[in-house]
Chimera marker file (.cmm) of the C-alpha trace (Angstrom):
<marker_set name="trace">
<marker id="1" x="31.426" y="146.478" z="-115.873" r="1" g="1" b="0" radius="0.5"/>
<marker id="2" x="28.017" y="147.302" z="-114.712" r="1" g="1" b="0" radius="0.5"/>
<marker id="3" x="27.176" y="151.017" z="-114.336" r="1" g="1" b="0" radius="0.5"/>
<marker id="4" x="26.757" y="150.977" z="-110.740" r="1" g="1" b="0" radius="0.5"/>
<marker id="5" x="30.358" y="149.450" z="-110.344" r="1" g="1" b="0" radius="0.5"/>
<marker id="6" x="32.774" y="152.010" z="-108.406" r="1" g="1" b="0" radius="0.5"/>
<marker id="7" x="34.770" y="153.211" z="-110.913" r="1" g="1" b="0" radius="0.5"/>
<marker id="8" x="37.655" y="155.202" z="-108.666" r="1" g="1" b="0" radius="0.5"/>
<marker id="9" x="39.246" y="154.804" z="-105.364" r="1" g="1" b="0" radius="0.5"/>
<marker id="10" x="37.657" y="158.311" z="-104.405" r="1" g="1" b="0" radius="0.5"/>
<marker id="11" x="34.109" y="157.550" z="-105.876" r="1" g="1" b="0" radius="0.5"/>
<marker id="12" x="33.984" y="154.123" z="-103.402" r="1" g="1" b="0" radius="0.5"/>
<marker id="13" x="35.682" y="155.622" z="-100.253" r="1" g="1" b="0" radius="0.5"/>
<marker id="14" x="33.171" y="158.267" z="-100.880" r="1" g="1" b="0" radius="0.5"/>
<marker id="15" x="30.025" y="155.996" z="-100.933" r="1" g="1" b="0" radius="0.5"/>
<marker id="16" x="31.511" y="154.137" z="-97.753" r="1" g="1" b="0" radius="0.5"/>
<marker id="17" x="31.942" y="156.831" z="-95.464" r="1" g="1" b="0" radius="0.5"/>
<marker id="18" x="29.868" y="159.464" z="-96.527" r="1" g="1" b="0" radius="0.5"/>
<marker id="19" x="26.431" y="157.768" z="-97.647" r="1" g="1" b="0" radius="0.5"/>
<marker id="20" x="27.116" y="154.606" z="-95.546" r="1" g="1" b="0" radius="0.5"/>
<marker id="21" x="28.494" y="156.497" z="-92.611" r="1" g="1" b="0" radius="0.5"/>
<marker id="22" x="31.366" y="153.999" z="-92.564" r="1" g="1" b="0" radius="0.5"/>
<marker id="23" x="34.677" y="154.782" z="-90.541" r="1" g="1" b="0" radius="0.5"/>
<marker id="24" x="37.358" y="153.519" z="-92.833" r="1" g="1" b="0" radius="0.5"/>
<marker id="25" x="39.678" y="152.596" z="-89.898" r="1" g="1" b="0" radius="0.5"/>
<marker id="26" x="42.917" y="150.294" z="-91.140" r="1" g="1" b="0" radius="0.5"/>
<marker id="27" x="41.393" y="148.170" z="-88.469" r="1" g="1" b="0" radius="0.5"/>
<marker id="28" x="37.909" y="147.782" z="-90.517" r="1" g="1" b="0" radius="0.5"/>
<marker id="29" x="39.825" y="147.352" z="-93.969" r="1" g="1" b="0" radius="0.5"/>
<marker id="30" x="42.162" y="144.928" z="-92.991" r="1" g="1" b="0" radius="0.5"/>
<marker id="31" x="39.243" y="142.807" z="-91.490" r="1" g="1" b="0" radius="0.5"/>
<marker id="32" x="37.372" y="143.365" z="-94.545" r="1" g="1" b="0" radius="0.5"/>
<marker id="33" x="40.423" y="142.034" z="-96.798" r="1" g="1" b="0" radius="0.5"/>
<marker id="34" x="40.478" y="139.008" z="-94.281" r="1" g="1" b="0" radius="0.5"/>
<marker id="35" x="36.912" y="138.064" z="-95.641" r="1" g="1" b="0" radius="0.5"/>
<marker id="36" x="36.924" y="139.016" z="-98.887" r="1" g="1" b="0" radius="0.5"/>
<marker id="37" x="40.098" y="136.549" z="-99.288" r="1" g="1" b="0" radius="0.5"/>
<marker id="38" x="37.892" y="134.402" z="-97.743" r="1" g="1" b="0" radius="0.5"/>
<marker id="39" x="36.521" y="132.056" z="-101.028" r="1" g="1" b="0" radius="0.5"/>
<marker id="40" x="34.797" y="129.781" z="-98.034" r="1" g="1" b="0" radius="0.5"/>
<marker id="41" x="32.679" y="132.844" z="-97.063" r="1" g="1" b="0" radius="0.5"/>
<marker id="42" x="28.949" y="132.531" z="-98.393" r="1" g="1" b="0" radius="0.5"/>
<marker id="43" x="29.384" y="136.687" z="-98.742" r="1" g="1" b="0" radius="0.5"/>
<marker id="44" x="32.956" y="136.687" z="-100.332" r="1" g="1" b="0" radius="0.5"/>
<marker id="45" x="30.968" y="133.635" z="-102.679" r="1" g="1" b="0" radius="0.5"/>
<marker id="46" x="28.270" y="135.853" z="-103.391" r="1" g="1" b="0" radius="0.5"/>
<marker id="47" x="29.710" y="139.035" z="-104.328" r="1" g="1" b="0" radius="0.5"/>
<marker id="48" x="32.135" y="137.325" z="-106.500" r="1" g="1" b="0" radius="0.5"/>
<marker id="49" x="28.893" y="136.097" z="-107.905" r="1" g="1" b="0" radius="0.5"/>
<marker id="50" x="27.632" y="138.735" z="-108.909" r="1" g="1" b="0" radius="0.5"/>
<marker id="51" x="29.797" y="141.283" z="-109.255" r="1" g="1" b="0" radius="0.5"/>
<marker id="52" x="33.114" y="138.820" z="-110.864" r="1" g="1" b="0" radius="0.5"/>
<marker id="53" x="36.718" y="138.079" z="-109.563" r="1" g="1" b="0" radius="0.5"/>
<marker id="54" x="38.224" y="141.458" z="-111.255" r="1" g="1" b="0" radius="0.5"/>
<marker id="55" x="35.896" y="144.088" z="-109.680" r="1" g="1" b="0" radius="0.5"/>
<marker id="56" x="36.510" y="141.912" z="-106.155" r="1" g="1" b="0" radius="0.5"/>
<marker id="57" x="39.917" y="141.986" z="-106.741" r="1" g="1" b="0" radius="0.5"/>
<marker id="58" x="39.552" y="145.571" z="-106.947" r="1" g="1" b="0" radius="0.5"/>
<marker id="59" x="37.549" y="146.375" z="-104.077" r="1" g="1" b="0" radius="0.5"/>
<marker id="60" x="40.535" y="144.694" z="-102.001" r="1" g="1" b="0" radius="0.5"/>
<marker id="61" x="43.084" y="146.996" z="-103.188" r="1" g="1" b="0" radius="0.5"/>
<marker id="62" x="41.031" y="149.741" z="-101.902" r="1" g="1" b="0" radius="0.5"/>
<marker id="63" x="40.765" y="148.439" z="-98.991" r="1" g="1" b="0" radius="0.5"/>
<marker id="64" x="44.499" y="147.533" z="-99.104" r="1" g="1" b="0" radius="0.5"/>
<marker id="65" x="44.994" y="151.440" z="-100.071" r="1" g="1" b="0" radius="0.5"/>
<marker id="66" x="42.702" y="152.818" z="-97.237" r="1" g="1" b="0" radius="0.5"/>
<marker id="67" x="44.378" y="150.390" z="-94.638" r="1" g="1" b="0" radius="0.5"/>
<marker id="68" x="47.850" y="152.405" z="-95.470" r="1" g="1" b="0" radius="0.5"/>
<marker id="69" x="46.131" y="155.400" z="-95.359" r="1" g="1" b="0" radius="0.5"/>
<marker id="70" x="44.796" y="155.293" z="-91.835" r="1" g="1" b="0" radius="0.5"/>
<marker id="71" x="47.795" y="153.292" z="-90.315" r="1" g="1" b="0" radius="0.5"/>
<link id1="1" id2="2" r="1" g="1" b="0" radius="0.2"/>
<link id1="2" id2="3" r="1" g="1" b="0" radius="0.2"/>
<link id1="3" id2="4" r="1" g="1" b="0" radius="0.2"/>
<link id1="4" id2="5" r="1" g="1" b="0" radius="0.2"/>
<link id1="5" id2="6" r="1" g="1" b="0" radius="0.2"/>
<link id1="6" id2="7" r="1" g="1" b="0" radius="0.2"/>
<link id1="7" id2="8" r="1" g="1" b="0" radius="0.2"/>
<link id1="8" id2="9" r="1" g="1" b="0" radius="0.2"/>
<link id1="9" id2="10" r="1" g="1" b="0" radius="0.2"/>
<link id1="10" id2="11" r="1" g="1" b="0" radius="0.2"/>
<link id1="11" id2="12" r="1" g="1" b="0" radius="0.2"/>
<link id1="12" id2="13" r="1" g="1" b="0" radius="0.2"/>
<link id1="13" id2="14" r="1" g="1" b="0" radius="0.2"/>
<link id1="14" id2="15" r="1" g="1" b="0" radius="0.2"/>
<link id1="15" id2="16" r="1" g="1" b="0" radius="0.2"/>
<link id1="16" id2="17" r="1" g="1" b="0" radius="0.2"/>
<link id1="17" id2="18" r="1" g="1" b="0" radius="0.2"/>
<link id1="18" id2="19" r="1" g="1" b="0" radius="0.2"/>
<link id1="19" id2="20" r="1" g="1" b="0" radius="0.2"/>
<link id1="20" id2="21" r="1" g="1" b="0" radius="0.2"/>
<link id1="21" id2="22" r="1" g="1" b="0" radius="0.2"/>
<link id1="22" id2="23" r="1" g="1" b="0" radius="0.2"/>
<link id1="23" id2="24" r="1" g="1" b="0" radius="0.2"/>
<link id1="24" id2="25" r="1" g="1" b="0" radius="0.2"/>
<link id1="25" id2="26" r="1" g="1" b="0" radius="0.2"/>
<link id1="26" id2="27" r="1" g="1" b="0" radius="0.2"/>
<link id1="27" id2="28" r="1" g="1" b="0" radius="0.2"/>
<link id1="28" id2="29" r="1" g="1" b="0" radius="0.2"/>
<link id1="29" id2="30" r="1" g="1" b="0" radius="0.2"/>
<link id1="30" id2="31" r="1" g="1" b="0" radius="0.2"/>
<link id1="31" id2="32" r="1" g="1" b="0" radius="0.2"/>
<link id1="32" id2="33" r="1" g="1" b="0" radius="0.2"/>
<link id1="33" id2="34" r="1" g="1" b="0" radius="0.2"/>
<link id1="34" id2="35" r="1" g="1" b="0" radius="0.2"/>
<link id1="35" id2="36" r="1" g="1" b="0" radius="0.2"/>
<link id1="36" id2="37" r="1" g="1" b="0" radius="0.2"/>
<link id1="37" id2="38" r="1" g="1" b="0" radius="0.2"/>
<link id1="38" id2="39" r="1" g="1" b="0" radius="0.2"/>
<link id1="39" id2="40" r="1" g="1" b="0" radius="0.2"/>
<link id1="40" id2="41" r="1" g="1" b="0" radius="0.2"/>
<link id1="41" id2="42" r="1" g="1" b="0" radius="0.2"/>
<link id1="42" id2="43" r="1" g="1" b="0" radius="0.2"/>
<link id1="43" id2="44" r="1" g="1" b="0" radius="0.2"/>
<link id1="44" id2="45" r="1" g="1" b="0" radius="0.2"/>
<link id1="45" id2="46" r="1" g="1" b="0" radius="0.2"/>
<link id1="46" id2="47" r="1" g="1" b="0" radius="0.2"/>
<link id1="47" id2="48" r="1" g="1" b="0" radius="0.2"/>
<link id1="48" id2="49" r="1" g="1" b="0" radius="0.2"/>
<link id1="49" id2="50" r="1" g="1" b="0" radius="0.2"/>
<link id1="50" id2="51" r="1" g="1" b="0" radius="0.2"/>
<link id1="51" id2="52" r="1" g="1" b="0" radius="0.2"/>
<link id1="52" id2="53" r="1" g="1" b="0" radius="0.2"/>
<link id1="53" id2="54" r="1" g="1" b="0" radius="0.2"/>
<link id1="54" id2="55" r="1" g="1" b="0" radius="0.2"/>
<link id1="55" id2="56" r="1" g="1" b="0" radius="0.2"/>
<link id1="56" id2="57" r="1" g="1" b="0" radius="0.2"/>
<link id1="57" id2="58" r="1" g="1" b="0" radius="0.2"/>
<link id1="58" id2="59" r="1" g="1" b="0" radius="0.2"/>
<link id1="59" id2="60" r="1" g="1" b="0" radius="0.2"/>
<link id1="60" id2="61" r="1" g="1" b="0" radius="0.2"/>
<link id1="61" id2="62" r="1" g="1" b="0" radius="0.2"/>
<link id1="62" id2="63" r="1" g="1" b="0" radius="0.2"/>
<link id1="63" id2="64" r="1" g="1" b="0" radius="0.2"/>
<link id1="64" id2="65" r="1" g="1" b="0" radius="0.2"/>
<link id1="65" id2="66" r="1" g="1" b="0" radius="0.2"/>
<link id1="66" id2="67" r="1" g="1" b="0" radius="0.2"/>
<link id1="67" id2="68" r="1" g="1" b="0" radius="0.2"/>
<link id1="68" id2="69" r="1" g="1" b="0" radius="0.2"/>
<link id1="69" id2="70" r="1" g="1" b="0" radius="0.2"/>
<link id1="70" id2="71" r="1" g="1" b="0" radius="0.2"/>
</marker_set>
């Protein structure tokens, strides 16, 4: 994995909603799942592009994680 990969659950809910001022709402993860499941979606396509199947696979189960977490 590339160095700027999120290595930890904390590390990327960190970078979301503190330097990206993103409210991690179950609404906004599960809609982010939805598209990242997506294989048709030229941005699913892309960041699987660069960044591999694993590391999106990953970034789903946070999602998945912070979904539970905000009900």
């Amino acid at each position: 994995m590339h160095s700027f990969y999120f290595r930890t659950y904390t590390e990327w809910r960190q970078a979301l909603t503190e330097r990206c001022g993103i409210s991690l709402t179950s609404a906004y993860a599960r809609g982010r799942i939805q598209a990242l499941r997506d294989t048709k979606d030229p941005t699913t396509a892309e960041f699987t592009r660069k960044y591999g199947e694993a590391y999106l696979q990953q970034v789903i189960r946070w999602f998945e994680q912070s979904a539970k977490e905000t009900h």
